[in-house]
C-alpha positions in Angstrom: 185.2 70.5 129.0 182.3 72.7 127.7 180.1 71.1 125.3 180.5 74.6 123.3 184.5 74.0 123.7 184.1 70.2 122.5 181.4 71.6 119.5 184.0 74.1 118.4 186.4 71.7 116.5 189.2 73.8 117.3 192.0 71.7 118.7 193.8 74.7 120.2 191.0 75.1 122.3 190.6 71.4 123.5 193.8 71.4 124.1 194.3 74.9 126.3 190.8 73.8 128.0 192.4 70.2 128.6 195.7 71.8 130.1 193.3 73.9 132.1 191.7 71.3 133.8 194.9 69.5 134.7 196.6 72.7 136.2 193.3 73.2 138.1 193.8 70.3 139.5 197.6 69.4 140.1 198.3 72.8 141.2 195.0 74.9 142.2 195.5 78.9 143.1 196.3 78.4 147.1 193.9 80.2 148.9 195.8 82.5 150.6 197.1 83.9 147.8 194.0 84.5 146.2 193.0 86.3 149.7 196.4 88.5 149.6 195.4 89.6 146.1 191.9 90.7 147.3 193.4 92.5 150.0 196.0 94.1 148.1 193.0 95.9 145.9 192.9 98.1 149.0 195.7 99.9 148.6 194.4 101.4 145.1 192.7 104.1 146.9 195.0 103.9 150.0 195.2 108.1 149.6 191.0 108.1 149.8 189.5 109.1 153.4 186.3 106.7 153.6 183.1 107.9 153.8 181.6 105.5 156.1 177.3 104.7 155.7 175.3 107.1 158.3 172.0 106.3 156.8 169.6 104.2 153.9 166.9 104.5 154.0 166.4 100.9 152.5 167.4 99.6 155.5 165.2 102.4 158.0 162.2 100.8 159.3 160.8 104.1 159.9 161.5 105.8 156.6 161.0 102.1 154.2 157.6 102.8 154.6 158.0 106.1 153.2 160.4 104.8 150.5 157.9 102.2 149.3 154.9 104.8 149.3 157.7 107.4 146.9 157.5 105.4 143.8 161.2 103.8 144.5 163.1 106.7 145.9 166.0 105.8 148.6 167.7 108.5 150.9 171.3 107.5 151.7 173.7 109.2 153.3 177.5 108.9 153.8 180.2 110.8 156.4 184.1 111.0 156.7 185.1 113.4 159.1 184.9 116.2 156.6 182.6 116.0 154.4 178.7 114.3 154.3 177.3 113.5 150.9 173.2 113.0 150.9 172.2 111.0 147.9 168.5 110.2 146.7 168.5 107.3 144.1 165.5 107.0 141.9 164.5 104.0 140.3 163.7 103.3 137.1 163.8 99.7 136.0 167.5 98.7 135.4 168.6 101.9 136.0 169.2 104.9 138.6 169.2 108.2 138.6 171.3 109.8 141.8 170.8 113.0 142.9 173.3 114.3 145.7 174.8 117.3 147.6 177.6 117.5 149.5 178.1 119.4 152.8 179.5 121.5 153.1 177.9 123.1 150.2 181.1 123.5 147.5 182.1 122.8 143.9 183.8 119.4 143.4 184.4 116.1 141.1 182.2 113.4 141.7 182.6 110.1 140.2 180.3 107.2 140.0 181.9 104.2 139.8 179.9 100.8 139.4 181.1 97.3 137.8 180.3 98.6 134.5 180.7 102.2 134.3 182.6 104.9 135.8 181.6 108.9 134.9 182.2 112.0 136.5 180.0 114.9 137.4 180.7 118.4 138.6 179.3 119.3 142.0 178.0 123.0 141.6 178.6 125.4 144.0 175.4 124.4 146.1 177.4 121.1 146.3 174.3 119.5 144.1 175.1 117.2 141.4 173.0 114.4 139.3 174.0 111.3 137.3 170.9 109.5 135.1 170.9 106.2 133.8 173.4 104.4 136.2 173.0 100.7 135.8 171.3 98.9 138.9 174.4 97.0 141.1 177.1 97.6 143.4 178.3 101.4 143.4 180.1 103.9 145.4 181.1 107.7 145.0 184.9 109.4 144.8 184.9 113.0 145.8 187.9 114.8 144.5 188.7 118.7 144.4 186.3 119.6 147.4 187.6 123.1 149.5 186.7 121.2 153.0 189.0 117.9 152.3 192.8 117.8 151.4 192.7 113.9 150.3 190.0 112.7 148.1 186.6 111.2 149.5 185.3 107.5 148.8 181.7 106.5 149.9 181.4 102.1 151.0 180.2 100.1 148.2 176.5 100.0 148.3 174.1 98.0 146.3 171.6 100.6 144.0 
């Protein structure tokens, strides 16, 4: 028990963190099951063609010299077989700014999705879009509604 679950004096929660502790240990979550619930998350986006990494330049020994002389600005790039989206992140303490474009150059949705937030921006027609004051973490894109692809795009998770 939790010296803030002992402090609280409520005996519904001693008891409920009690019963937790036994179950814990007389029956634990088997692993496998917790690995077959992981891998079933896959199949949210099971319709989504991945956009696999091409570039980062974060990870570029060539162009992280660059980066670090550009006040925190990384070049990343992603590519499914029919679409490419180029995205610059900009850094500004805790959060990002992302400015991207998709090529081809065409109107579509493009939503950032992170652990704590999930907004969507309109490509124009250029295919540019930006999104300020996304929080620092794990992140990808979902492109939806774009002429060149009939299924909707998903970039890998990177870390921003």
């Amino acid at each position: 028990m939790t010296d803030d679950t002992l402090h609280s004096g409520d005996p519904d929660e001693l008891l409920l963190t009690e019963l937790r502790r036994v179950a814990a240990l007389l029956d634990p979550m088997p692993d496998r099951l917790v690995q077959a619930g992981r891998e079933s998350l896959t199949w949210r986006s099971v319709d989504a063609e991945l956009a696999a990494l091409l570039s980062d330049s974060a990870v570029d020994d060539e162009r992280a010299a660059l980066v670090r002389s550009s006040a925190g600005l990384r070049a990343v790039a992603f590519e499914s077989s029919a679409l490419t989206i180029e995205l610059d992140v900009l850094v500004d303490g805790p959060r990002r700014t992302l400015v991207g474009q998709l090529v081809p150059a065409a109107p579509a949705a493009v939503e950032v999705q992170t652990t704590e937030l999930r907004t969507t921006v309109a490509a124009d027609a250029q295919g540019v879009f930006r999104v300020e004051n996304v929080p620092a973490g794990q992140m990808r894109l979902r492109v939806t509604g774009h002429p060149a692809s009939d299924s909707p795009t998903e970039t890998s998770w990177i870390t921003i």
